[in-house]
BALOBA-1460 file (C-alpha; in Angstrom, 3 decimals):
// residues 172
<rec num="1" residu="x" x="15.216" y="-38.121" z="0.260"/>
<rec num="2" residu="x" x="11.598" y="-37.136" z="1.421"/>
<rec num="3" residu="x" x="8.866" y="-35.126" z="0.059"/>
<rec num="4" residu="x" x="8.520" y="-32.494" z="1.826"/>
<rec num="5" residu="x" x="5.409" y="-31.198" z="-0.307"/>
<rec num="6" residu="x" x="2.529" y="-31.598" z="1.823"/>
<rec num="7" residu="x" x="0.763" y="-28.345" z="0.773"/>
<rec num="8" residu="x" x="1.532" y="-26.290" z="3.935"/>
<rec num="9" residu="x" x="4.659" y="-24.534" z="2.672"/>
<rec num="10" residu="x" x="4.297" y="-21.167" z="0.356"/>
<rec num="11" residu="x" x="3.151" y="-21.522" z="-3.157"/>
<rec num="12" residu="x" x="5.293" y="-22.472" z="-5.853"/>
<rec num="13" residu="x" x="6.925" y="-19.536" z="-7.723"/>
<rec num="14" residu="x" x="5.760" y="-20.240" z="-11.448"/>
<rec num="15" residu="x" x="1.859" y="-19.989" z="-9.760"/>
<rec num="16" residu="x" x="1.847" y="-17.955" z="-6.559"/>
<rec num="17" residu="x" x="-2.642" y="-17.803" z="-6.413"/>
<rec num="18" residu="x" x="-2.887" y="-21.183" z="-7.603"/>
<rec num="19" residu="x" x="-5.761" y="-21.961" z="-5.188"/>
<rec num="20" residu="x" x="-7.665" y="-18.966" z="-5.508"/>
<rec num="21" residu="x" x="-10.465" y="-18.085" z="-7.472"/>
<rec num="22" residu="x" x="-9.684" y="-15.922" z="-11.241"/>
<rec num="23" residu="x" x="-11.876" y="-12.861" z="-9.388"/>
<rec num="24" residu="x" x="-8.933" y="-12.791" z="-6.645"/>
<rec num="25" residu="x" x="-6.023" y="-13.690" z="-9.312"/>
<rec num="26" residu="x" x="-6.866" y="-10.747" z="-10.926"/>
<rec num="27" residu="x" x="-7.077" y="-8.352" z="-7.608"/>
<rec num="28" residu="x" x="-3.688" y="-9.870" z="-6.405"/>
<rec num="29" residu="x" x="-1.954" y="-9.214" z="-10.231"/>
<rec num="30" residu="x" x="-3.364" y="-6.071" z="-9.949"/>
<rec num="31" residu="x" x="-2.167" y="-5.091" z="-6.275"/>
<rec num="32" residu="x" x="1.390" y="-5.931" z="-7.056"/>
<rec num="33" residu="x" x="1.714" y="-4.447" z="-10.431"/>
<rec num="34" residu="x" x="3.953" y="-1.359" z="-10.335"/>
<rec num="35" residu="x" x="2.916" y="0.434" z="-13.414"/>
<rec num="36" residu="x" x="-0.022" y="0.326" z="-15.367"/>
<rec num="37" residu="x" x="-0.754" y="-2.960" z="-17.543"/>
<rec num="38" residu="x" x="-2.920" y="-4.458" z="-20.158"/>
<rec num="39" residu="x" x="-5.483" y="-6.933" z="-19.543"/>
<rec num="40" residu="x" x="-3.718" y="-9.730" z="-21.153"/>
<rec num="41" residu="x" x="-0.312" y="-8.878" z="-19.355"/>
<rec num="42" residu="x" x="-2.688" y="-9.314" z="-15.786"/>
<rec num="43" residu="x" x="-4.342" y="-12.413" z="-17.458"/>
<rec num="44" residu="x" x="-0.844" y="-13.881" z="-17.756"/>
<rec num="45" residu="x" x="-0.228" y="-13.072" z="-13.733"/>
<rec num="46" residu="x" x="-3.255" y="-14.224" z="-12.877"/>
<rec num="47" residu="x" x="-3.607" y="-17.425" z="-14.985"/>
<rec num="48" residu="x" x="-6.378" y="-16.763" z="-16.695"/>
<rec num="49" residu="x" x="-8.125" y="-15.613" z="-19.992"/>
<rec num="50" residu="x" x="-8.057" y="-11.775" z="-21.329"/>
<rec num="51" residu="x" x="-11.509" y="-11.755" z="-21.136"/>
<rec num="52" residu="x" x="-12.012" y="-13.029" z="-17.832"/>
<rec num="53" residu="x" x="-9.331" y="-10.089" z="-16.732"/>
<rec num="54" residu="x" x="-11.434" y="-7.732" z="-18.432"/>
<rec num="55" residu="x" x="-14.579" y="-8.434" z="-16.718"/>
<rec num="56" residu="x" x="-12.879" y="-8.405" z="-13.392"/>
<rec num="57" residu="x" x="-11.001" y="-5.186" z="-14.106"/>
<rec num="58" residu="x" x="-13.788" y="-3.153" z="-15.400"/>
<rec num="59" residu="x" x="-16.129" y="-4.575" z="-11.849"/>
<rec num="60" residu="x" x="-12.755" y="-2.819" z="-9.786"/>
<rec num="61" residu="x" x="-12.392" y="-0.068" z="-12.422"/>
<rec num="62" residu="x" x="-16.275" y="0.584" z="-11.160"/>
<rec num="63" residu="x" x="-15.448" y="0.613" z="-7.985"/>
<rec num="64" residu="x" x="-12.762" y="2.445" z="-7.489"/>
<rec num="65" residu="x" x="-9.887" y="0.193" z="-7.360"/>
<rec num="66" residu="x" x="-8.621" y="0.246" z="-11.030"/>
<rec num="67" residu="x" x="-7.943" y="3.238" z="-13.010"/>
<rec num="68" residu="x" x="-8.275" y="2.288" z="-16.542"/>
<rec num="69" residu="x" x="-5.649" y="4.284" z="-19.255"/>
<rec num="70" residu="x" x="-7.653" y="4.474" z="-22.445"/>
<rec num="71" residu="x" x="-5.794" y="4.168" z="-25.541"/>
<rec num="72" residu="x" x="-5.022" y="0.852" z="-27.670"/>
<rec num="73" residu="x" x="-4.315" y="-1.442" z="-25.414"/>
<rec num="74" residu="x" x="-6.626" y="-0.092" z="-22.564"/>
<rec num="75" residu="x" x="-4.424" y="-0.305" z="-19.881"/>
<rec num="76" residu="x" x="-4.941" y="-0.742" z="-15.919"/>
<rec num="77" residu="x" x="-3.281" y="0.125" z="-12.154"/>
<rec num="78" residu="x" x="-4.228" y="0.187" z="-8.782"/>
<rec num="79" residu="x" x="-5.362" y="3.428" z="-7.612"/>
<rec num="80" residu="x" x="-3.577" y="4.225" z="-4.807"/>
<rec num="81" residu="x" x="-6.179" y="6.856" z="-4.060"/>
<rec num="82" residu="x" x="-8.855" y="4.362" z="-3.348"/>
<rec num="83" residu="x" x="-6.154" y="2.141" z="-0.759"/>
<rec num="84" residu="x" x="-5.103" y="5.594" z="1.179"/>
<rec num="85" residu="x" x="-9.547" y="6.551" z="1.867"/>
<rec num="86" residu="x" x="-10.121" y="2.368" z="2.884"/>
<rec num="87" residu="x" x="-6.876" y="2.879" z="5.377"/>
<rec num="88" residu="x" x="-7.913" y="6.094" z="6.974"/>
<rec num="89" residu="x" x="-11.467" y="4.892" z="7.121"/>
<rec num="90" residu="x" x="-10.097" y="1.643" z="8.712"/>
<rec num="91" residu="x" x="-8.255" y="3.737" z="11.079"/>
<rec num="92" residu="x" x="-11.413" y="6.018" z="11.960"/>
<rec num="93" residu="x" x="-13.335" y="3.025" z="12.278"/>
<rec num="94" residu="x" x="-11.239" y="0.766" z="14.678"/>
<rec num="95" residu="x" x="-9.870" y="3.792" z="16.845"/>
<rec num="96" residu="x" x="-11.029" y="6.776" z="19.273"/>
<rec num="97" residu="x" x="-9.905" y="9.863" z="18.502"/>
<rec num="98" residu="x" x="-7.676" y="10.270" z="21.408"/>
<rec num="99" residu="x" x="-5.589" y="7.149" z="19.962"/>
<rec num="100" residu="x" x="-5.175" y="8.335" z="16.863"/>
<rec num="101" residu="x" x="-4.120" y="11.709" z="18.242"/>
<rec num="102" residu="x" x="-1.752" y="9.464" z="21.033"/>
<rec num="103" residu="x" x="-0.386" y="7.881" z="17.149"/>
<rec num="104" residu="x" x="0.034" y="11.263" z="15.400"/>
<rec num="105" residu="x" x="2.009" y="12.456" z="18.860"/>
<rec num="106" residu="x" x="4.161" y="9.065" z="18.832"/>
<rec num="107" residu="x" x="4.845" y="9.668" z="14.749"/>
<rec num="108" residu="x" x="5.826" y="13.045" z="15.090"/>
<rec num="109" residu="x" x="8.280" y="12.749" z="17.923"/>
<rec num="110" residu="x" x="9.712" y="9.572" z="15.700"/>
<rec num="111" residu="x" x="10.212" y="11.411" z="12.270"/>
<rec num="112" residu="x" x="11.665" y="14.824" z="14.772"/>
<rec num="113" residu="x" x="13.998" y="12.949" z="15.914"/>
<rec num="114" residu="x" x="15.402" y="11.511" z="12.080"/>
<rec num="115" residu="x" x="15.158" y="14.870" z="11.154"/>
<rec num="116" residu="x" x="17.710" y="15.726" z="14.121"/>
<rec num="117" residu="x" x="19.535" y="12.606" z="13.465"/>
<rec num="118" residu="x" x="20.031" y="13.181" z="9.778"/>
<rec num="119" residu="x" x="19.936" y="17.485" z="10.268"/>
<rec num="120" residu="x" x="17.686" y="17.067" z="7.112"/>
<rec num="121" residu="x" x="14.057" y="17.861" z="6.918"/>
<rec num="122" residu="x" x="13.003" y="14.497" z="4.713"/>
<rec num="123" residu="x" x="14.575" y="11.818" z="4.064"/>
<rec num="124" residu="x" x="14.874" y="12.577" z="0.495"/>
<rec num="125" residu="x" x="17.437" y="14.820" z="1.660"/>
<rec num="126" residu="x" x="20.073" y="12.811" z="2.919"/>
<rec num="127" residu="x" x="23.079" y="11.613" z="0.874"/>
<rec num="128" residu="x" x="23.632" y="7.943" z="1.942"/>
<rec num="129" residu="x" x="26.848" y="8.169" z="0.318"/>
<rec num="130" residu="x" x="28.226" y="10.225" z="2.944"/>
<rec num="131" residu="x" x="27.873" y="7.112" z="5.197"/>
<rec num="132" residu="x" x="31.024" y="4.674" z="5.977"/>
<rec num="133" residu="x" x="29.989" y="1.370" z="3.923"/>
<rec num="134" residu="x" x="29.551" y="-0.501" z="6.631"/>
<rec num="135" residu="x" x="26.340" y="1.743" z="8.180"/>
<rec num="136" residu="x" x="24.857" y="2.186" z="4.800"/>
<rec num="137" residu="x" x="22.261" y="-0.787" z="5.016"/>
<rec num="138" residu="x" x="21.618" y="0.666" z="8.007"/>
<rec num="139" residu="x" x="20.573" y="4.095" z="6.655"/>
<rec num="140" residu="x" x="19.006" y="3.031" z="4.385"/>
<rec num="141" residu="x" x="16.429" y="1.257" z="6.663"/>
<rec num="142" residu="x" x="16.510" y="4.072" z="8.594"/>
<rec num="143" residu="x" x="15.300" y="6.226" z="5.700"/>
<rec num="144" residu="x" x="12.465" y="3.851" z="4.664"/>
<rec num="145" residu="x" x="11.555" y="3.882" z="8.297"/>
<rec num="146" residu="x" x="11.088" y="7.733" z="8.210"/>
<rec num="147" residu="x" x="9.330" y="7.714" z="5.082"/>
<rec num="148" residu="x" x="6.811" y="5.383" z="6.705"/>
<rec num="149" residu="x" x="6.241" y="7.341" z="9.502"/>
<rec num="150" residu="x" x="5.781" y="10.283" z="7.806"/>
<rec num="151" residu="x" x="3.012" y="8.413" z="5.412"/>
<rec num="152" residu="x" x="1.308" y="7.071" z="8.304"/>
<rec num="153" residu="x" x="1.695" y="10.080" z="10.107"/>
<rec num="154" residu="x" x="-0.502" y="11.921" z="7.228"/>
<rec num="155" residu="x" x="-2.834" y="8.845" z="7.386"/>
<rec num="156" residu="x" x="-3.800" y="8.622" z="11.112"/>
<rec num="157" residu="x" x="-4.332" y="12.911" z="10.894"/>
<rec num="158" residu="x" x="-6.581" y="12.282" z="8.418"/>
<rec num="159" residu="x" x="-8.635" y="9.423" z="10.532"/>
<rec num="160" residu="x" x="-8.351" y="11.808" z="13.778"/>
<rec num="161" residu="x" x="-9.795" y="14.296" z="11.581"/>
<rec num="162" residu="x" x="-12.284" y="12.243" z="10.136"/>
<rec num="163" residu="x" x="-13.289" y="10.836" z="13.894"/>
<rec num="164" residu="x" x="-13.280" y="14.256" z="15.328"/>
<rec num="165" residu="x" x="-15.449" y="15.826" z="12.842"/>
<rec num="166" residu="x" x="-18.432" y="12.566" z="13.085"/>
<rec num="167" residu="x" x="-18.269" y="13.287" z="17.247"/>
<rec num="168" residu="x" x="-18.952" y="16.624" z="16.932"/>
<rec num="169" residu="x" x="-22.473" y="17.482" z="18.564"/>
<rec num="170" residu="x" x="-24.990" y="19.019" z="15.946"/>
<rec num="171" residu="x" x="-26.677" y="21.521" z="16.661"/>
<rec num="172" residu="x" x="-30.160" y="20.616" z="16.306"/>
C-alpha cells in the first residue's frame, strides 16, 4: 500500500489550520464557533496559547469582528453584524446598481414562487412533516434554499440602496 500523503489533500481532522499563522487560527476558530466562547476554549481550536487568543481577539474585538461578553470568563463570538455591512459593501462595491436591482428582481420572483409552492409566506411556516418521507430531504433543501434567498434578497436591497444613494448628483 502507498502513501498517498503528499500534502495536496485537505488537512487532517485533529489540526484543520495547521499551516497557518496563530493570527488566522484564531479568526478561523472564531468564524466557525456557533455560540460565544472563552479565550482558552478558541486557544484550544486554534492551537495556540490563551494569551496569544487574547491578543488576537481583543485586535478583532477592536475592530468590529468580535463581540466580547464580559463576565468571568470574558467570553467571545463573531458578530454577525460586522459580516452582513462587509457583504453589502462588497456587493455595492463590485456591482452597478441596475445589477443589483436585476438580483433583487431575480430573488423576489424565486422566494414568490416558494411562497406559492408551499401556500406559506416563510419558510418557517411550513410543516415538513406533512411531506411523504421520501420528498422530505427534498423540502428541506428547498426550505434552506428560500431562506437564502430571502437573506440575500435583504442583502443586495441594501447594496442597491447603498449604490443608489453614492450616484445621486449633489446639488452643489
Amino acid at each position: 500500500m502507498t502513501d498517498d500523503s503528499g500534502g495536496t489533500g485537505p488537512p487532517p481532522f485533529d489540526r484543520p489550520f495547521e499551516d497557518e499563522d496563530t493570527k488566522q487560527r484564531v479568526y478561523d476558530a472564531v468564524l466557525h464557533a456557533r455560540e460565544p466562547m472563552t479565550a482558552a476554549e478558541i486557544a484550544d481550536r486554534a492551537d495556540c496559547s490563551t494569551e496569544s487568543a487574547r491578543t488576537h481577539l481583543s485586535f478583532y474585538a477592536d475592530l468590529g469582528i468580535v463581540i466580547t461578553h464580559e463576565g468571568r470568563p470574558v467570553r467571545y463570538e463573531r458578530n454577525d453584524d460586522y459580516f452582513e455591512w462587509r457583504r453589502v459593501n462588497e456587493l455595492a462595491r463590485e456591482h452597478t446598481v441596475d445589477e443589483l436591482q436585476s438580483k433583487v428582481s431575480e430573488l423576489t420572483d424565486r422566494i414568490e414562487e416558494y411562497r406559492r409552492e408551499y401556500s406559506a409566506e416563510s419558510p418557517a411556516e411550513v410543516d415538513v412533516l406533512e411531506f411523504d418521507a421520501d420528498r422530505i430531504d427534498d423540502v428541506y433543501v428547498e426550505l434552506g434554499e428560500w431562506a437564502t434567498a430571502i437573506e440575500e434578497r435583504a442583502l443586495h436591497e441594501r447594496a442597491r440602496r447603498k449604490v443608489a444613494g453614492s450616484t445621486v448628483p449633489s446639488h452643489s
